[in-house]
C-alpha positions as a printed NumPy array, in Angstrom:
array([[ 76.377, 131.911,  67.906],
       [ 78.659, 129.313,  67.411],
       [ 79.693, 128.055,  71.08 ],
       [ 83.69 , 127.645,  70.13 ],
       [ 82.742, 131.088,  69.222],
       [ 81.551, 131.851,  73.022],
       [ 84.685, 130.4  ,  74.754],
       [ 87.305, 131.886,  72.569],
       [ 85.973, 135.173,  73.299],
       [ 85.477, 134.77 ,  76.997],
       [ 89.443, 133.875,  76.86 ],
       [ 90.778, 136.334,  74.843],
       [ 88.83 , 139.198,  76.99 ],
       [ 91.038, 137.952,  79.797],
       [ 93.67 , 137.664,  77.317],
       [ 95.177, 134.691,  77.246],
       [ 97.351, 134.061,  74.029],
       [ 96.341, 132.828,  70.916],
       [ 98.642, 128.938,  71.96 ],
       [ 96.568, 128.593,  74.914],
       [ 93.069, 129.543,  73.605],
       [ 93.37 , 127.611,  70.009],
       [ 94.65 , 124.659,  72.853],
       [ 91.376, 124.936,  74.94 ],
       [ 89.502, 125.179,  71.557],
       [ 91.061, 121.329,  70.309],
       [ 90.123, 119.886,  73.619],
       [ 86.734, 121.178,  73.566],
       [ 86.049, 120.586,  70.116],
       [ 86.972, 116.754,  71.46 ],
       [ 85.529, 116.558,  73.901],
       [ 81.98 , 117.815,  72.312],
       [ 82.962, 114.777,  69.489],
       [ 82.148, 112.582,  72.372],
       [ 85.807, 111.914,  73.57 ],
       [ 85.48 , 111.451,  77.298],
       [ 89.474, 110.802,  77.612],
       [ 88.684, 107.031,  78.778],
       [ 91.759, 104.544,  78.066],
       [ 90.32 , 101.235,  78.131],
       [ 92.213,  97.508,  78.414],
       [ 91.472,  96.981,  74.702],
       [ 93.998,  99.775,  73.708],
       [ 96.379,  99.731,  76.804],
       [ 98.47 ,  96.861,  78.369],
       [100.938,  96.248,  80.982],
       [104.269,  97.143,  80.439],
       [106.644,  94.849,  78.957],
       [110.206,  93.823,  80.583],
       [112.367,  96.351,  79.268],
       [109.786,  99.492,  79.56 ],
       [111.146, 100.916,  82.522],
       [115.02 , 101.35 ,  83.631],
       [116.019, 100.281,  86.809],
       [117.678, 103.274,  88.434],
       [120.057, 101.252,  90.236],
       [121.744, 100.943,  86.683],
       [122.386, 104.7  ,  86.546],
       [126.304, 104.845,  87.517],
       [127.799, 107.659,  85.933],
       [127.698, 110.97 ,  87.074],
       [129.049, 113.678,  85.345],
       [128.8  , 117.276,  87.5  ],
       [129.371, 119.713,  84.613],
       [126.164, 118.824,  83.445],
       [123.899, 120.646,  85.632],
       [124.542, 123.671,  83.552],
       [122.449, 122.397,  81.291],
       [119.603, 121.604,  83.316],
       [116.86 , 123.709,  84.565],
       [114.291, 122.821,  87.537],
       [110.569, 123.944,  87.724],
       [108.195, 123.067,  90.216],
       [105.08 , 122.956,  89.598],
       [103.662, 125.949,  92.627],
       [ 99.459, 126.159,  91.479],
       [ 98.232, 124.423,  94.675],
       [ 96.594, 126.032,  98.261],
       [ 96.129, 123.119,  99.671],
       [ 92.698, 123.888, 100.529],
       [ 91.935, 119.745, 101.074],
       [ 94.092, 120.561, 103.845],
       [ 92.245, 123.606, 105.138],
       [ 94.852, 125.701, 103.753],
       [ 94.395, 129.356, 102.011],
       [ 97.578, 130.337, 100.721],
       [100.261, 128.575,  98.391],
       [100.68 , 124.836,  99.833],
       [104.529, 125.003,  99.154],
       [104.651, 127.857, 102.211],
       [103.328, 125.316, 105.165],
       [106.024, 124.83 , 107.713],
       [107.67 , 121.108, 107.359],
       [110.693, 120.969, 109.026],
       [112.04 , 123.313, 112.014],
       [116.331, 123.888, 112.112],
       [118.403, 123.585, 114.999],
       [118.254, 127.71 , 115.278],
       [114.479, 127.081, 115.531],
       [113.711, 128.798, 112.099],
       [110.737, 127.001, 110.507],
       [111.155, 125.465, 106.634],
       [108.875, 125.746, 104.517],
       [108.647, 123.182, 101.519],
       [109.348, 125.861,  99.122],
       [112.451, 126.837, 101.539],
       [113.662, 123.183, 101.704],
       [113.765, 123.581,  97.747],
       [115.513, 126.666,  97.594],
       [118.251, 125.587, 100.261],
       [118.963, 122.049,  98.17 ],
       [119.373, 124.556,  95.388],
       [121.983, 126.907,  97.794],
       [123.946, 124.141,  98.765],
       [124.374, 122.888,  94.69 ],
       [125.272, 126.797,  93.741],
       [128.163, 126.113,  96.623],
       [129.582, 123.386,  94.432],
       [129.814, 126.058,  91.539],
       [126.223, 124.855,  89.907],
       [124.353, 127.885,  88.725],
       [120.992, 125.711,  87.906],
       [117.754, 127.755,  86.606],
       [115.159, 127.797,  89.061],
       [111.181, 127.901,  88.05 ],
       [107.97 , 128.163,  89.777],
       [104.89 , 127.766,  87.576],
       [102.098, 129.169,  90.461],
       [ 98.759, 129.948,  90.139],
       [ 96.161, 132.959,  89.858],
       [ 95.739, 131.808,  93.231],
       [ 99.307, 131.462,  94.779],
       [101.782, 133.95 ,  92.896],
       [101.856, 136.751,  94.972],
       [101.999, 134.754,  98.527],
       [105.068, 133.012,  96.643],
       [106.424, 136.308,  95.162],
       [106.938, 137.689,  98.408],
       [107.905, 134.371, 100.18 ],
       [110.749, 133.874,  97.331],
       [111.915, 137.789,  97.943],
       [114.708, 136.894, 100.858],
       [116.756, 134.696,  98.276],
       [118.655, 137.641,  96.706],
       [120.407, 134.933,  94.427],
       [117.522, 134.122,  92.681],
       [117.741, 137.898,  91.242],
       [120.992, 136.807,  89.382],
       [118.783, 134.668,  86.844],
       [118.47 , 135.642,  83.294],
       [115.314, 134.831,  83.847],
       [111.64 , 135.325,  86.142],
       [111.559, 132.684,  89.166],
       [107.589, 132.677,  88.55 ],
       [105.312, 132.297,  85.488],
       [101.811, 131.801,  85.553],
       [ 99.714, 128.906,  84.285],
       [ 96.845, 129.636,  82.199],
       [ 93.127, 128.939,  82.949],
       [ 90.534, 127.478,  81.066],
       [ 86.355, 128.29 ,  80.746],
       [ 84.488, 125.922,  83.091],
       [ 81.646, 124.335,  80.728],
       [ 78.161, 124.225,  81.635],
       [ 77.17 , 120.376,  81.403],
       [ 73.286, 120.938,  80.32 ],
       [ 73.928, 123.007,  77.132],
       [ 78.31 , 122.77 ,  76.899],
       [ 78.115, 126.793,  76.73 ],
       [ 80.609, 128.486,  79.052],
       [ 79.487, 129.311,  82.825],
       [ 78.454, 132.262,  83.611],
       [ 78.02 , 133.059,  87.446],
       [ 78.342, 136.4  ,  89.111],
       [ 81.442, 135.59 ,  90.579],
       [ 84.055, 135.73 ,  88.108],
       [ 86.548, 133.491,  89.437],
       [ 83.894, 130.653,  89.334],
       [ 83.769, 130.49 ,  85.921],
       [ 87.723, 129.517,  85.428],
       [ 89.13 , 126.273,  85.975],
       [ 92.49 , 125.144,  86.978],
       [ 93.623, 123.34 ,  83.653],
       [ 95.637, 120.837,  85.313],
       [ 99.294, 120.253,  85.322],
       [ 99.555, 119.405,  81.665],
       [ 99.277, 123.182,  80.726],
       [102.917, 123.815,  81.539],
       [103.592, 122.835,  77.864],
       [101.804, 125.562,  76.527],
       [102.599, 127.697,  79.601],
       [106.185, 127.535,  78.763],
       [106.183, 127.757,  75.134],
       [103.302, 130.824,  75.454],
       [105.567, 132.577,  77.733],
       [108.384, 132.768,  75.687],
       [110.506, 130.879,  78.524],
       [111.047, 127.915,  76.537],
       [113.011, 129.473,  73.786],
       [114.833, 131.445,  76.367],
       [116.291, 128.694,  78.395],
       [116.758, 126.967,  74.751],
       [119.166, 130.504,  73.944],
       [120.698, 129.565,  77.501],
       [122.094, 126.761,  76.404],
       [119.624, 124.549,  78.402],
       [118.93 , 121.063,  77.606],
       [116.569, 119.789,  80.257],
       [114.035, 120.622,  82.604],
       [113.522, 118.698,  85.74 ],
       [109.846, 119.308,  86.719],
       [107.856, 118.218,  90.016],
       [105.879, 118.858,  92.789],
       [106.256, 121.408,  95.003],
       [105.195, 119.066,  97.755],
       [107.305, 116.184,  96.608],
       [110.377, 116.634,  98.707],
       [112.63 , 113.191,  97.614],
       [112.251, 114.858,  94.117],
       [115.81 , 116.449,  93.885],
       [118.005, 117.002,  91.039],
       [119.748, 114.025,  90.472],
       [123.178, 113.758,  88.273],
       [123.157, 110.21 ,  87.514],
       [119.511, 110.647,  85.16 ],
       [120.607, 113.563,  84.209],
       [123.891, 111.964,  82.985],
       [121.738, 109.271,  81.151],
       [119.276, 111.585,  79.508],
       [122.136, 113.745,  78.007],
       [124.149, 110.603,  77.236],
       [121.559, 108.932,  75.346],
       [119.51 , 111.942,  74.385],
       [116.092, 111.155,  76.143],
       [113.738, 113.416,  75.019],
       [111.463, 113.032,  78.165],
       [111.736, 110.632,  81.394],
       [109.344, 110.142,  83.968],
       [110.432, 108.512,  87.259],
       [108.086, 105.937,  88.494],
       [107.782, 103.72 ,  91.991],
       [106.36 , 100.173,  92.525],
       [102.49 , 100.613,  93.716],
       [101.254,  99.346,  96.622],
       [ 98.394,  98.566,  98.219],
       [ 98.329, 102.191,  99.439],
       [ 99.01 , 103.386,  95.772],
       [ 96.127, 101.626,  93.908],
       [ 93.794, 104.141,  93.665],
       [ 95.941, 106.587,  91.768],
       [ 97.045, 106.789,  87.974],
       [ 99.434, 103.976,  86.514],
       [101.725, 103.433,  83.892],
       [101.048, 101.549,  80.628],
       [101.602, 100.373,  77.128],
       [ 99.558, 101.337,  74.34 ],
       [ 99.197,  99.354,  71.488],
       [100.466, 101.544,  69.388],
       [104.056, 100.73 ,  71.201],
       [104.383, 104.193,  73.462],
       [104.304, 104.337,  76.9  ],
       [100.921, 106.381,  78.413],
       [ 99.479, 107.192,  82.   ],
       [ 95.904, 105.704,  82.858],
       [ 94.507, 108.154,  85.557],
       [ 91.832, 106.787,  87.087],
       [ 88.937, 109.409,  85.336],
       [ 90.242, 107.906,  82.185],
       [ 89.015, 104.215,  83.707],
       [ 85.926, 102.634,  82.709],
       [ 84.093, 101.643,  85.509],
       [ 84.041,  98.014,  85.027],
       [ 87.936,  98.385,  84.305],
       [ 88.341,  99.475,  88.121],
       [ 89.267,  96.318,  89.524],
       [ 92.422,  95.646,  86.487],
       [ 93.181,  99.425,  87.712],
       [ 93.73 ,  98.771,  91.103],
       [ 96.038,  95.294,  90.381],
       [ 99.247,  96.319,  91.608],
       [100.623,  92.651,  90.166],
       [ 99.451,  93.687,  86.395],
       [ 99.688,  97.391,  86.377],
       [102.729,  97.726,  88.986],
       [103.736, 101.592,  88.356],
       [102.925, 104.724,  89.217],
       [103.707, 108.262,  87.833],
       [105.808, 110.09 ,  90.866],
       [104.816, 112.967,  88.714],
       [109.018, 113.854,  88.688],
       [109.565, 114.507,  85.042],
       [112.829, 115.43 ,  82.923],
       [111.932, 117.186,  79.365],
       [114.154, 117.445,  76.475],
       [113.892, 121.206,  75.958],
       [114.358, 121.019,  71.793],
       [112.591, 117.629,  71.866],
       [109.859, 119.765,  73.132],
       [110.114, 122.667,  71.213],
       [110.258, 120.719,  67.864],
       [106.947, 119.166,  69.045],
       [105.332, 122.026,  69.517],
       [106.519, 123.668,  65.718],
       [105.314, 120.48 ,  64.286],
       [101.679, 120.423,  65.567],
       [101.619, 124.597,  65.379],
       [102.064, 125.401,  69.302],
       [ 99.616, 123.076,  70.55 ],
       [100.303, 120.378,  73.067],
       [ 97.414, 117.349,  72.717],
       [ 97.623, 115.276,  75.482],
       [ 94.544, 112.456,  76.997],
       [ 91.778, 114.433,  77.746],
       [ 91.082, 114.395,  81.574],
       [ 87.274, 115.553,  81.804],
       [ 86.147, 116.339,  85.409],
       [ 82.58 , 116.939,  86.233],
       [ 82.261, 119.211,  89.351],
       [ 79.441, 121.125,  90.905],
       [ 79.758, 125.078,  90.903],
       [ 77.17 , 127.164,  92.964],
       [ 75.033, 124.38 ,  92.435],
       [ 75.345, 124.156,  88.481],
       [ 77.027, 121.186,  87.288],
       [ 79.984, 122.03 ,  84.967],
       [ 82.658, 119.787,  83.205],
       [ 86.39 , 120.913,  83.298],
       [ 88.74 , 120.015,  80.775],
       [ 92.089, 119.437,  82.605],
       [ 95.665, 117.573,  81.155],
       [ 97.963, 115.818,  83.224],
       [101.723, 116.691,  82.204],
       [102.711, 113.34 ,  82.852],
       [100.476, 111.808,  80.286],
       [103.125, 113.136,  77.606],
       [105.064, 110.346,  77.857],
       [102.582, 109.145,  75.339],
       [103.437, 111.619,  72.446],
       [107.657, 111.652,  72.601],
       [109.307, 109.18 ,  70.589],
       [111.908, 107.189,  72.793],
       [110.026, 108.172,  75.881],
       [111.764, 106.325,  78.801],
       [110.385, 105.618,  82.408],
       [112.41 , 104.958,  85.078],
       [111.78 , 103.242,  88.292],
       [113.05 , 105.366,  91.29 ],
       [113.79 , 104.335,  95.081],
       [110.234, 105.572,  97.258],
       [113.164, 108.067,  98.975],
       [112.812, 110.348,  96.224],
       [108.836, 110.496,  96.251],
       [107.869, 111.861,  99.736],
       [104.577, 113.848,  98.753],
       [102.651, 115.867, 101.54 ],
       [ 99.08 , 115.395, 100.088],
       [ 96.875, 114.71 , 103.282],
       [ 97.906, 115.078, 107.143],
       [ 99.349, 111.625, 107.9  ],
       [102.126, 112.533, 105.388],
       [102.054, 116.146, 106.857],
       [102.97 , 114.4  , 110.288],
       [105.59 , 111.925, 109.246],
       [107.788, 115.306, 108.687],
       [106.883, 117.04 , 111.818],
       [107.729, 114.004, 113.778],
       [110.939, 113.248, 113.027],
       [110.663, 110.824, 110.79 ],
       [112.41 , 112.108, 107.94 ],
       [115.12 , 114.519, 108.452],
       [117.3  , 116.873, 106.674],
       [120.747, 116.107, 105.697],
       [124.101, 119.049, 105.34 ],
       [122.473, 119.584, 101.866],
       [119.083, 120.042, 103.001],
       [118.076, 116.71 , 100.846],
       [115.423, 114.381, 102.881],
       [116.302, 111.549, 104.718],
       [114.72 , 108.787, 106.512],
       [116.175, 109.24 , 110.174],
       [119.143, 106.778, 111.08 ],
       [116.57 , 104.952, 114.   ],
       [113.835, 104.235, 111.194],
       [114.563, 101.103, 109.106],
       [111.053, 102.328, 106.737],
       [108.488, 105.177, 107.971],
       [105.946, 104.356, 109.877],
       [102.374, 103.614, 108.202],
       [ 99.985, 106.205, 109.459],
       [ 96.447, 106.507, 109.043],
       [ 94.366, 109.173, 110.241],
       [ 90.866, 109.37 , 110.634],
       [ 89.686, 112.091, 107.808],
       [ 86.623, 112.882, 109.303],
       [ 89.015, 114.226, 112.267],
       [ 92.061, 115.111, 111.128],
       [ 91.563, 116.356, 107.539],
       [ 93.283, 119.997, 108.327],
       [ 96.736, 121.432, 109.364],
       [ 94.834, 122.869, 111.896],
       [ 93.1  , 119.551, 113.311],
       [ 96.662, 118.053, 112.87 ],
       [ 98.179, 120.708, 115.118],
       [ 95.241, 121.105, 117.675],
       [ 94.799, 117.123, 118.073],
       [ 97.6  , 115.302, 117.949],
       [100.579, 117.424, 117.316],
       [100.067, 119.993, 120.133],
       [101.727, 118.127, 122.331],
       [104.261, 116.737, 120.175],
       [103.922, 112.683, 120.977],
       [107.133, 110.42 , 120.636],
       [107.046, 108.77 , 117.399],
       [110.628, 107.579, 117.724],
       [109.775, 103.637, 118.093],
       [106.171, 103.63 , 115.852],
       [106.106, 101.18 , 112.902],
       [102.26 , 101.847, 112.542],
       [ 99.669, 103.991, 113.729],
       [ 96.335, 104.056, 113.099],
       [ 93.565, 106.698, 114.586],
       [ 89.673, 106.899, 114.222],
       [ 87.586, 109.039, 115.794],
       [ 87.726, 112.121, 117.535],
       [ 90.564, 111.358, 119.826],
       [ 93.196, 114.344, 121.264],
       [ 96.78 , 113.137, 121.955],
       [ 97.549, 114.682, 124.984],
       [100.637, 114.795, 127.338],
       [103.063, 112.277, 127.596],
       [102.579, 110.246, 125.12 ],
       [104.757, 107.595, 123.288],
       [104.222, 105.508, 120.31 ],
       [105.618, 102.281, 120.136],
       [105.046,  99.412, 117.653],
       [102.003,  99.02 , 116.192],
       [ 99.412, 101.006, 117.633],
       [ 95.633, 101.356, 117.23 ],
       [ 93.333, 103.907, 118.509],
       [ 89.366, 104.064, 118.077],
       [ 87.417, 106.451, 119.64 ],
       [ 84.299, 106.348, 117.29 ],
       [ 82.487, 109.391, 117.456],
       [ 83.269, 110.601, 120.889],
       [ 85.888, 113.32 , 121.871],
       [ 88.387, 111.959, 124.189],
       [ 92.216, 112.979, 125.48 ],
       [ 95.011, 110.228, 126.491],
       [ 97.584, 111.463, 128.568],
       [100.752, 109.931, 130.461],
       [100.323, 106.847, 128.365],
       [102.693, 104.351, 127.095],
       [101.264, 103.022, 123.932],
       [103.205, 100.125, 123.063],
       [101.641,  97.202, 120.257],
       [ 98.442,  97.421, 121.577],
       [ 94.731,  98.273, 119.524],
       [ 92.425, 100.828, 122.009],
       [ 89.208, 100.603, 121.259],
       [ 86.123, 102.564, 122.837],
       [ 84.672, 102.008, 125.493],
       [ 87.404,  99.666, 127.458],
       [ 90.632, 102.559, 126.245],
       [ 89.796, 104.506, 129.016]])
């Protein structure tokens, strides 16, 4: 049998709509073709001067447009890197003078209170997972307001076959779930037109959707791009920040030589392209992954190439019960490439404050950013920048290291500029962070207690 033949019915038994299987169909059909979704320096270059707006240029704000503006976050995660096993979005960040713990989804949902105060009646989305929709569904269920939409909070994104990589045939272990892969963030295209929800907020009289991470908590509404999107009629927008050294490793933007703007993750990087990937000097943005979407710009899109988004192929070998399978995964962002007029916009860091391993997760629980009267993220009044943290992985990977190691007994962070930690090493009592500080404890398990750490490096075995 033909193997299209094999995936499309696989999909339709779990019934999954004729947009998203005939989608999974053109990137497999691809990717057998040989396309492996590289972007290479002879069809990319660095942005030119003009490529990306300076948001500091953004001055007008005009408040009666956030009834035209919807905001999605994108909800699929569990944070398992983390040692999580529920929804990411529903880990404690932030605790309130009453003592009642915030979640990030709760953050989000407060920001959204405090601009329904103001008379803004702004759509909210969630596009979960298989995974994380019903931990959300019930975590969402104490904001009665949210009933008052026209439409569902939640929708689901879609899944697609994982592919066996010895004979490209679909996988086909005992376990069920095994066989699916998360299709990446890119599928909210087709998850939103599948759905039906994109003509819907279209009837509402929506223009744009403001989609990011869950986890991102600097992404927040803002009226000034919204202003210049409807002004100017942007069809999509992605905010971007200067890398760093910190940054390197992750996607960037570019120029193609076609003239549009793409995103070069680093799967679609040769390998002897990594070192022009990592320069910071000649590729010097990176995707926040904070998008704002033209709602008809999108819909006419998706009429004119008959409901299917194609976006860079992203093609991610894995190993699955011990078979190695490919997964065919999108990256939302990476449709910059495919609007006309497509802007990018460089953004202050303040509104890209991502939780994605547990020296992030501690920069919140410290103190070091707080929450304002409208529950928006700020960098508290005593820090001129947040601290640099790193934190030995080996260690500290999970919440649960995090909280048993060094947050148990809550150090003072309130004069750290840096702080750096390797080995197995438990903050104890009494302890204060000040200046630059460096701990190594190599492999050994030790506690500090009733210390003043102030500019100093500890290192194993004179720290003790």
């Amino acid at each position: 049998m033909d193997k299209v033949k094999l995936f499309m019915q696989k999909m339709e038994r779990e019934q999954l709509g004729n947009e998203v299987v005939e989608t999974f169909t053109q990137y497999f059909n691809s990717f057998v073709a040989g396309d492996r979704g590289l972007l290479t320096n002879k069809t990319i270059s660095a942005p030119e001067e003009g490529d990306v707006i300076d948001f500091i240029t953004l001055t007008e704000k005009k408040s009666e447009y956030l009834s035209k503006l919807a905001i999605c976050k994108l909800n699929g995660g569990l944070g398992t890197s983390m040692g999580l096993t529920k929804a990411k979005s529903l880990l404690p960040v932030f605790n309130t003078n009453e003592g009642e713990e915030l979640t990030f989804l709760d953050v989000t949902l407060k920001q959204l209170e405090s601009l329904r105060k103001n008379g803004s009646s702004t759509t909210f989305l969630l596009m979960n997972s298989y995974n994380t929709d019903a931990d959300t569904k019930e975590a969402i269920s104490k904001y009665n307001w949210l009933d008052e939409q026209k439409l569902d909070t939640c929708f689901i994104q879609n899944k697609y076959p994982r592919i066996r990589k010895d004979d490209f045939t679909p996988l086909n272990l005992e376990d069920e779930g095994a066989n699916w892969n998360p299709p990446g963030h890119g599928d909210i295209y087709t998850a939103l037109s599948a759905t039906g929800i994109l003509d819907k907020l279209i009837a509402e009289g929506i223009e744009y959707l403001f989609v990011s991470n869950s986890d991102n908590l600097g992404a927040t509404p803002d009226i000034k791009i919204l202003t210049y999107l409807i002004d100017n009629s942007i069809p999509f927008l992605m905010e971007v920040c200067r890398r760093t050294e910190m940054d390197k490793k992750g996607g960037h933007l570019a120029r193609s030589n076609t003239g549009n703007l793409v995103l070069r993750e680093v799967t679609q990087c040769p390998e002897d392209e990594i070192g022009e990937f990592q320069n910071i000097n000649l590729y010097s943005f990176f995707n926040t992954n904070s998008l704002w979407i033209n709602l008809k710009s999108l819909k006419q899109f998706m009429i004119d190439n008959d409901g299917k988004m194609k976006l860079p192929l992203i093609v991610n070998p894995k190993s699955v019960e011990g078979v190695d399978v490919i997964q065919l995964e999108t990256a939302m962002g990476a449709a910059i490439s495919v609007f006309n007029g497509a802007k990018a916009l460089e953004v202050p860091r303040s509104r890209f404050i991502p939780v994605k391993k547990t020296n992030e997760l501690l920069l919140l629980w410290s103190g070091v950013y707080i929450l304002n009267e409208h529950y928006e993220v700020e960098l508290a009044s005593k820090f001129r920048k947040a601290p640099i943290i790193h934190l030995d992985q080996k260690y500290y990977k999970t919440v649960d290291a995090l909280r048993e190691k060094i947050w148990k007994h809550k150090p003072d962070m309130s004069r750290c500029r840096s702080l750096h930690i390797d080995g197995d090493v438990y903050i104890g009592e009494n302890i204060a962070f000040i200046g630059d500080v460096s701990i190594n404890g190599c492999d050994n398990k030790y506690v500090i207690n009733n210390r003043r750490l102030e500019g100093l490096t500890l290192c194993h075995p004179e720290m003790f």
